[in-house]
N, CA, C and O of each residue as an XYZ file, in Angstrom:
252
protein
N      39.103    -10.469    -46.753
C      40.099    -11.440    -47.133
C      39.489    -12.516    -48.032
O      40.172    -13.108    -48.868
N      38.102    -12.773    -47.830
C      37.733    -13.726    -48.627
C      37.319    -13.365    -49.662
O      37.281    -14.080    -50.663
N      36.996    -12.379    -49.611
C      36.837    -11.757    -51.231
C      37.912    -11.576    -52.174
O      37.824    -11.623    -53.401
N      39.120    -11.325    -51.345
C      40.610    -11.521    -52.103
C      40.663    -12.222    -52.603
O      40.837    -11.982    -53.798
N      40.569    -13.680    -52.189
C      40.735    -15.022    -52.659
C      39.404    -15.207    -53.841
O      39.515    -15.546    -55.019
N      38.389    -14.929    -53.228
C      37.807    -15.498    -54.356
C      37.876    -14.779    -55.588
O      37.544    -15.180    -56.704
N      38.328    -13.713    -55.269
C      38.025    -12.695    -57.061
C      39.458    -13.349    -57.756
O      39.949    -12.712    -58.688
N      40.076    -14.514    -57.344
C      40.871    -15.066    -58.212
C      40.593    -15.543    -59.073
O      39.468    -16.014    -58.907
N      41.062    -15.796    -60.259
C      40.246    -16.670    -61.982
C      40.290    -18.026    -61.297
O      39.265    -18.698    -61.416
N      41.262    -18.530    -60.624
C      41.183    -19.416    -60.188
C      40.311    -20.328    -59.518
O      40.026    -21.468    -59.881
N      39.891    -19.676    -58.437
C      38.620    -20.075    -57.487
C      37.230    -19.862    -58.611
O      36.203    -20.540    -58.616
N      37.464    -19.076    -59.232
C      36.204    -18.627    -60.093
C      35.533    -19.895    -60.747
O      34.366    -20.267    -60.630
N      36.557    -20.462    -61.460
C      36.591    -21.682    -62.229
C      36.029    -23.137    -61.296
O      35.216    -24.028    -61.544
N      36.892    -22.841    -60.178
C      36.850    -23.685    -59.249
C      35.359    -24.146    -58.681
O      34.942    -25.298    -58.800
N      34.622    -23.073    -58.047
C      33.327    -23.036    -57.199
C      32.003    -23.132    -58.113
O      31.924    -22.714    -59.268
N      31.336    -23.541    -57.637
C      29.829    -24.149    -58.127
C      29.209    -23.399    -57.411
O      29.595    -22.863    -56.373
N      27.368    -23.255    -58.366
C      26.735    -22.162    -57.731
C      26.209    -22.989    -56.204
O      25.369    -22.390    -55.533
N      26.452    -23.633    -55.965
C      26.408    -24.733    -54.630
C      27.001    -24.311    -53.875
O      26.615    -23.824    -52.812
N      28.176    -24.424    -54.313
C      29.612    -23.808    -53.107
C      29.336    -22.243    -52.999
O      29.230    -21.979    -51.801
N      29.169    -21.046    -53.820
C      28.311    -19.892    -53.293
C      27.189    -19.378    -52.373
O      26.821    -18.426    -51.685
N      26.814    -20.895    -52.896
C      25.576    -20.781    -52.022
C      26.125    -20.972    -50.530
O      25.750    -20.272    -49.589
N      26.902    -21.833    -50.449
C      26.805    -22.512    -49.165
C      27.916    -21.328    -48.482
O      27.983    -21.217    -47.258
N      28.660    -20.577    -49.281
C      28.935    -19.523    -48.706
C      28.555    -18.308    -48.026
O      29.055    -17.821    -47.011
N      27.565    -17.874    -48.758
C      26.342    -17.024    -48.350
C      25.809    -17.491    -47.172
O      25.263    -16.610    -46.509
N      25.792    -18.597    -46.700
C      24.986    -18.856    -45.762
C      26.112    -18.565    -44.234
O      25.713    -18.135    -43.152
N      27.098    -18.828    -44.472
C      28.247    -19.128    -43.572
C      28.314    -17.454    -42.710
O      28.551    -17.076    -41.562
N      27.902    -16.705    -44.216
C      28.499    -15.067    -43.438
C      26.873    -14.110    -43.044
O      26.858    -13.108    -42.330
N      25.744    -14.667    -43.643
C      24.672    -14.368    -43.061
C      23.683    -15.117    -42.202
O      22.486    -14.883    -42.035
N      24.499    -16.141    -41.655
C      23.361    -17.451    -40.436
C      23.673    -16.078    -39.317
O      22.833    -15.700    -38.500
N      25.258    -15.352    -39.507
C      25.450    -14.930    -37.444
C      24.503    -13.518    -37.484
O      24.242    -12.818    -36.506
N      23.997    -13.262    -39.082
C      23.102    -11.714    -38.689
C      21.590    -12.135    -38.194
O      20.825    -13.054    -38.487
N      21.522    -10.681    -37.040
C      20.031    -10.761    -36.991
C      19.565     -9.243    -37.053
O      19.953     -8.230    -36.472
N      18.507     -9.515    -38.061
C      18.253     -8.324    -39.001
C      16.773     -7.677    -38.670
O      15.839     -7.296    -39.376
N      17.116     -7.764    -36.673
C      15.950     -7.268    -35.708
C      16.243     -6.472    -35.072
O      15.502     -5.931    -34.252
N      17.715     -6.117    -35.342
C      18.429     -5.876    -33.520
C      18.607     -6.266    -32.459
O      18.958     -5.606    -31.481
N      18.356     -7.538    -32.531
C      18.254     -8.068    -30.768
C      19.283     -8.521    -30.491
O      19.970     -8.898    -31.441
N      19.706     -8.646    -29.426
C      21.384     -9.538    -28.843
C      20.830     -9.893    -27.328
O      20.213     -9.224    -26.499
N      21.348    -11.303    -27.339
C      21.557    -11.919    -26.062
C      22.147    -11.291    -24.647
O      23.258    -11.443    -24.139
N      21.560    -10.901    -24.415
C      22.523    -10.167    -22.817
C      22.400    -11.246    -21.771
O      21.264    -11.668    -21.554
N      23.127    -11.610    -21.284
C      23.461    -12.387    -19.557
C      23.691    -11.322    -18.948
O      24.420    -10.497    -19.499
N      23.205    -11.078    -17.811
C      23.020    -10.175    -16.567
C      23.834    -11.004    -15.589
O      23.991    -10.473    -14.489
N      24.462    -12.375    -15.795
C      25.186    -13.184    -14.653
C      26.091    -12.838    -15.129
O      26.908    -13.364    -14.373
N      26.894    -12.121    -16.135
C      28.435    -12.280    -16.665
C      28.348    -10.753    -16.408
O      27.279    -10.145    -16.465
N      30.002     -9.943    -16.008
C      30.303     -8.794    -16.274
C      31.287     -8.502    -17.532
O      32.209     -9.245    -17.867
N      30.949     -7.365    -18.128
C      31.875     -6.669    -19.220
C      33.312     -6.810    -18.289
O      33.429     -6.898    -17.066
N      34.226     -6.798    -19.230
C      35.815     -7.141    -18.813
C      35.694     -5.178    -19.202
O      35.229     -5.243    -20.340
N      35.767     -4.455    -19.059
C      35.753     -2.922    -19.667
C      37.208     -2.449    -19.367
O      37.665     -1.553    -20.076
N      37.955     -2.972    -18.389
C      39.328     -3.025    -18.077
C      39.438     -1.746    -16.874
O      38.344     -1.470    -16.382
N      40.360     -1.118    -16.465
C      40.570     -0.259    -15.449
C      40.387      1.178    -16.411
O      39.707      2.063    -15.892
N      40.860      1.399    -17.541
C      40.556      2.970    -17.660
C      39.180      2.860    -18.081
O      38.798      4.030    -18.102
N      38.527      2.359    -18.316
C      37.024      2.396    -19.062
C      35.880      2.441    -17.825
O      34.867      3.089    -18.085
N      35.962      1.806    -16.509
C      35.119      1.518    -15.506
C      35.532      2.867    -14.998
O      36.720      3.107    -14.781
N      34.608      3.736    -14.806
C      34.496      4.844    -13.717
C      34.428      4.444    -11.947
O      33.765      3.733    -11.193
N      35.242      5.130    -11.905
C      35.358      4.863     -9.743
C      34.176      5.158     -8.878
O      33.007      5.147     -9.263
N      34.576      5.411     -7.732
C      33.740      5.470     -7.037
C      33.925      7.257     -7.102
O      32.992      8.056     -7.019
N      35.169      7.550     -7.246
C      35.154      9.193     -7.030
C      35.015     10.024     -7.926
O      34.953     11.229     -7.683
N      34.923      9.402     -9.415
C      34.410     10.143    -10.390
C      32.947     10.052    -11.098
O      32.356      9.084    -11.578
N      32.582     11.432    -10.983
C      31.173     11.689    -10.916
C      30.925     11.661    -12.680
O      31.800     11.762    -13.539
N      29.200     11.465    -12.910
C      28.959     11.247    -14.129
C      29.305     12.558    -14.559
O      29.350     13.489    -13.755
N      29.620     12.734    -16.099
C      29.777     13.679    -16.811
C      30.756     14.731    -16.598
O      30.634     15.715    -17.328
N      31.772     14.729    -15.688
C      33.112     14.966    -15.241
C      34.300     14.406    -15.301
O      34.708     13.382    -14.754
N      35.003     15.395    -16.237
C      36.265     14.837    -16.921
C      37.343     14.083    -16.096
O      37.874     14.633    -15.131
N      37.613     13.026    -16.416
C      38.522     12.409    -15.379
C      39.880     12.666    -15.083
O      40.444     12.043    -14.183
């Protein structure tokens, strides 16, 4: 969507290599380009009722 907007002549005219910049930063601060992610072991996945396997269905058996 933001690329919509900006490939307008409009915005084109509009933005400074400042304001690019400061864009770039907005959509690559949330990557991490290690693989790692935060896990909490105190919180559970919400996975909902069809996604959580029971107590009576065994691994690798169609439910």
């Amino acid at each position: 969507m933001v690329q919509i907007v900006l490939a307008e002549p409009k915005w084109q005219k509009i933005l400074t290599d400042a304001d690019r910049r400061g864009l770039s930063a907005l959509f690559w601060s949330h990557l991490n380009l290690y693989g790692k992610f935060e896990l909490d072991m105190s919180k559970r996945l919400d996975l909902g009722p069809d996604l959580a396997p029971g107590p009576e269905t065994e691994v690798g058996q169609p439910t």
